[in-house]
VEXZALO-860669 format. One record per residue (C-alpha): residue number from 1; residue in one letter; x negated, y negated, z. Coordinates in steps of 0.02 Angstrom, whole numbers, plus 50000, padded with zeros to 5 digits. Each point is the difference from the previous one (the first is absolute). Layout:
// residues N
<r><zavo>NUM</zavo><nuse>A</nuse><c1>X</c1><c2>Y</c2><c3>Z</c3></r>
...
//
This chain:
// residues 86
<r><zavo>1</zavo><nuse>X</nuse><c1>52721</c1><c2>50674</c2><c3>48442</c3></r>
<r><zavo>2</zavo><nuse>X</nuse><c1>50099</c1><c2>50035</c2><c3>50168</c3></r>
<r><zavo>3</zavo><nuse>X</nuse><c1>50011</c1><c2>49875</c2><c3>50135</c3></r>
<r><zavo>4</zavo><nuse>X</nuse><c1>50042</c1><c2>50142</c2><c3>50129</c3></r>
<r><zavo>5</zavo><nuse>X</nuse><c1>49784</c1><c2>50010</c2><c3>50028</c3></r>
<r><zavo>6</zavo><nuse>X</nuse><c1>50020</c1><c2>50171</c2><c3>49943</c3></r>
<r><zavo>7</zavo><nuse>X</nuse><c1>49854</c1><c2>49970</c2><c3>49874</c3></r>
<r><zavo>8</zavo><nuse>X</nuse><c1>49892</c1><c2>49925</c2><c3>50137</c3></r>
<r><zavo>9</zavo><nuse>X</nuse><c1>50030</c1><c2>50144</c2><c3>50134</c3></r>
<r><zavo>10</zavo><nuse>X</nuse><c1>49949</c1><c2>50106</c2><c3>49859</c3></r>
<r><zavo>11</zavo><nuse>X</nuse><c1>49839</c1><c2>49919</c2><c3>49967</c3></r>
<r><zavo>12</zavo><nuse>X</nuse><c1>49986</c1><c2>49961</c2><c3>50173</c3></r>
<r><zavo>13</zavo><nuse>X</nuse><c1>49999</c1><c2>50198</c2><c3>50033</c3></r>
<r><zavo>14</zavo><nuse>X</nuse><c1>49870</c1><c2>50054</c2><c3>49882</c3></r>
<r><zavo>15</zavo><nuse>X</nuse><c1>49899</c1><c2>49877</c2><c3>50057</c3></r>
<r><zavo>16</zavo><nuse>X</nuse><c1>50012</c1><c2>50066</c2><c3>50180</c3></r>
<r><zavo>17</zavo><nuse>X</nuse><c1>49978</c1><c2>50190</c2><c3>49939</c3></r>
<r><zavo>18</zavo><nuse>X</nuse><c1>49834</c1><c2>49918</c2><c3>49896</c3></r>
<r><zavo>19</zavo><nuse>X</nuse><c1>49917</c1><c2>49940</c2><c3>50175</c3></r>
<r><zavo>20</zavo><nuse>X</nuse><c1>50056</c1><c2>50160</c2><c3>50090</c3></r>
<r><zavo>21</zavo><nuse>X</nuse><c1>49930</c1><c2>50128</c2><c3>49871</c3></r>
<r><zavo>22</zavo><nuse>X</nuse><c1>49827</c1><c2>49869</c2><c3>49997</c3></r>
<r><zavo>23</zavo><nuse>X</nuse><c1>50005</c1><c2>50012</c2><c3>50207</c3></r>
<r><zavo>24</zavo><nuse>X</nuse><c1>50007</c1><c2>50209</c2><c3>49986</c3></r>
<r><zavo>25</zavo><nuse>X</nuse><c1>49849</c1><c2>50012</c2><c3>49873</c3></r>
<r><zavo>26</zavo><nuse>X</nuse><c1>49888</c1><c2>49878</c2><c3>50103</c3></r>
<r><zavo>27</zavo><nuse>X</nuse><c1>50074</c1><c2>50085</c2><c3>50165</c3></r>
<r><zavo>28</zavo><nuse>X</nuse><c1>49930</c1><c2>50173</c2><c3>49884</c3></r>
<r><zavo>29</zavo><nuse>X</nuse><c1>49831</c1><c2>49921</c2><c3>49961</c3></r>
<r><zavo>30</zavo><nuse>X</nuse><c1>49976</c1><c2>49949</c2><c3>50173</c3></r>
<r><zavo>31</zavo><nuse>X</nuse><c1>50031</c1><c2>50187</c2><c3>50067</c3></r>
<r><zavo>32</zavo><nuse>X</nuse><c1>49882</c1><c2>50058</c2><c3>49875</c3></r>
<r><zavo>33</zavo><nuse>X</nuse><c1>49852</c1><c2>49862</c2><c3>50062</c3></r>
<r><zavo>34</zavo><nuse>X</nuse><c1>50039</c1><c2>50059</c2><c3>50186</c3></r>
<r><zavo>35</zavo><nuse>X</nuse><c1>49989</c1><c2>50170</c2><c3>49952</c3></r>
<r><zavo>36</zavo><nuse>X</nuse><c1>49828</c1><c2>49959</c2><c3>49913</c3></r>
<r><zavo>37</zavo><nuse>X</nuse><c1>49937</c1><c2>49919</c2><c3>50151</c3></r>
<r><zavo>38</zavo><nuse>X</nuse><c1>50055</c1><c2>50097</c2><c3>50138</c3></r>
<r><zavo>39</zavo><nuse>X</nuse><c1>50046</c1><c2>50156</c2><c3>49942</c3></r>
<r><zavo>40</zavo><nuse>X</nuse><c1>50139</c1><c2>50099</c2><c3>49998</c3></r>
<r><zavo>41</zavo><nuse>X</nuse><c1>49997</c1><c2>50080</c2><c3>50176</c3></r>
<r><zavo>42</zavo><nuse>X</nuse><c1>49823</c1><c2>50041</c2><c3>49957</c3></r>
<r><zavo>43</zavo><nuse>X</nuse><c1>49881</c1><c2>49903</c2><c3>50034</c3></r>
<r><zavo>44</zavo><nuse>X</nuse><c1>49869</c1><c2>50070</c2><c3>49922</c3></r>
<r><zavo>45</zavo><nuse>X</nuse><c1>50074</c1><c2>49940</c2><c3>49841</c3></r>
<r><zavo>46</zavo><nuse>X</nuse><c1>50022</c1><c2>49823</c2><c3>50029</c3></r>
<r><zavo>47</zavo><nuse>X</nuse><c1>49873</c1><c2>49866</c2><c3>49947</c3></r>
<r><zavo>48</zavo><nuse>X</nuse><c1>49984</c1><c2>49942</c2><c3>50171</c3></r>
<r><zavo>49</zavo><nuse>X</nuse><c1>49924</c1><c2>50155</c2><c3>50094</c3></r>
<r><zavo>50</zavo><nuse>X</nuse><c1>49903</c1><c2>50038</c2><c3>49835</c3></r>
<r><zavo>51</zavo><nuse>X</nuse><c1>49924</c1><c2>49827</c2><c3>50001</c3></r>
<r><zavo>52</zavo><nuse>X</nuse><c1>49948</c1><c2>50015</c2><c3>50176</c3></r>
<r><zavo>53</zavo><nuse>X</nuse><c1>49923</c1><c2>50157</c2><c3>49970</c3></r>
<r><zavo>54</zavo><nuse>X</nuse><c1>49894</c1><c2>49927</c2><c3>49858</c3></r>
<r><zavo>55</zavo><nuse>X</nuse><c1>49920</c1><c2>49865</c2><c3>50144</c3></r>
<r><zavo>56</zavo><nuse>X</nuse><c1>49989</c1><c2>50140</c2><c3>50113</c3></r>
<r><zavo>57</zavo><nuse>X</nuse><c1>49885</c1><c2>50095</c2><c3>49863</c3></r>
<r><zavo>58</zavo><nuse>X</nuse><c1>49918</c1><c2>49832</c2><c3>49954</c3></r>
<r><zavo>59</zavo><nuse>X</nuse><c1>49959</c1><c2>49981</c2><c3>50159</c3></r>
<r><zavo>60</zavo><nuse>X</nuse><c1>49914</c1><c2>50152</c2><c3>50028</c3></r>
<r><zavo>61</zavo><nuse>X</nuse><c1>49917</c1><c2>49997</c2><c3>49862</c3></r>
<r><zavo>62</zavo><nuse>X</nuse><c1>49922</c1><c2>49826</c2><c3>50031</c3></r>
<r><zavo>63</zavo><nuse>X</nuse><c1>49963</c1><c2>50076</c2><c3>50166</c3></r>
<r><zavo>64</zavo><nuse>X</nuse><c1>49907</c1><c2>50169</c2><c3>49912</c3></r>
<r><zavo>65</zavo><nuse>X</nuse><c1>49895</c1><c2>49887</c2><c3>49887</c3></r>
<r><zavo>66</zavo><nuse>X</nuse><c1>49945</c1><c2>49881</c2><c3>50135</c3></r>
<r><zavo>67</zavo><nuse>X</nuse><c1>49951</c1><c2>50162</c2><c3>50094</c3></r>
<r><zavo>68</zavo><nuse>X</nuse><c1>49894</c1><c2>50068</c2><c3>49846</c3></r>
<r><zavo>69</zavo><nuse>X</nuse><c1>49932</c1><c2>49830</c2><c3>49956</c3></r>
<r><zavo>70</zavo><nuse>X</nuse><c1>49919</c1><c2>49973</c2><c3>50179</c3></r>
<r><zavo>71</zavo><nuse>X</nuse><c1>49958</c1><c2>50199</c2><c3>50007</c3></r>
<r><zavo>72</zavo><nuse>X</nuse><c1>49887</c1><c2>49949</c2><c3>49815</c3></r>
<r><zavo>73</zavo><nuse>X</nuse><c1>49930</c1><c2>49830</c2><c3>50093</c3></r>
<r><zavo>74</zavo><nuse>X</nuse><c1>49951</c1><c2>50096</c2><c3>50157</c3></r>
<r><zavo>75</zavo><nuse>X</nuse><c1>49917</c1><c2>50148</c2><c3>49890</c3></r>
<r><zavo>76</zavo><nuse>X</nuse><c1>49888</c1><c2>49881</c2><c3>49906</c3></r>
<r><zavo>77</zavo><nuse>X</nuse><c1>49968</c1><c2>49898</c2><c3>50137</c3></r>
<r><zavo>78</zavo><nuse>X</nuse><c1>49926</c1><c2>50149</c2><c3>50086</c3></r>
<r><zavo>79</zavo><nuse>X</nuse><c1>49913</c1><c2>50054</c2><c3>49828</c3></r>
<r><zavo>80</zavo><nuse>X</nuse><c1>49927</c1><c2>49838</c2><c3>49998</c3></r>
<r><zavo>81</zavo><nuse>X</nuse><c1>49942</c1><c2>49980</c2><c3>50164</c3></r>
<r><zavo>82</zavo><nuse>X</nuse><c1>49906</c1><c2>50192</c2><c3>49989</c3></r>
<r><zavo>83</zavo><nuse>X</nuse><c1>49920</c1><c2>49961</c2><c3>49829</c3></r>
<r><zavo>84</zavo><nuse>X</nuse><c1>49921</c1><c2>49845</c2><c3>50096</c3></r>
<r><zavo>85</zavo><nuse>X</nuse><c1>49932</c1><c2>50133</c2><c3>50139</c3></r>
<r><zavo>86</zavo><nuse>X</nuse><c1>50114</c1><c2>49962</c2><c3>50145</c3></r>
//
């Protein structure tokens, strides 16, 4: 064994290359998330516009039902109320 450290840089190296080629692929996996969420220059295909269009249909849809729902109340309401000879 040398007493120059020549071992130890060595070690010392690969050790260094180990972290920097584990920094690139989580730097990779993290470019691949963003893209995923926010698209790559288009929106449209990012979870985050796609999700908010989702609660925009939900919402609309809620609203649609709620419309129908009181339309059917109102209808038998005034069934109802003719059958009884108002």
């Amino acid at each position: 064994m040398s007493w120059d450290g020549a071992e130890r840089r060595k070690q010392t190296m690969s050790c260094q290359q180990e972290i920097l080629e584990k920094i690139a692929s989580v730097e990779r996996k993290i470019d691949r998330i963003s893209l995923a969420i926010y698209g790559n220059g288009e929106p449209a295909k990012g979870f985050i516009v796609r999700m908010d269009r989702l609660e925009q249909t939900k919402s609309a849809l809620l609203w649609t039902v709620a419309i129908i729902g009181t339309s059917v109340i109102g209808i038998i309401i005034h069934g109802i109320a003719q059958a009884m000879g108002r």
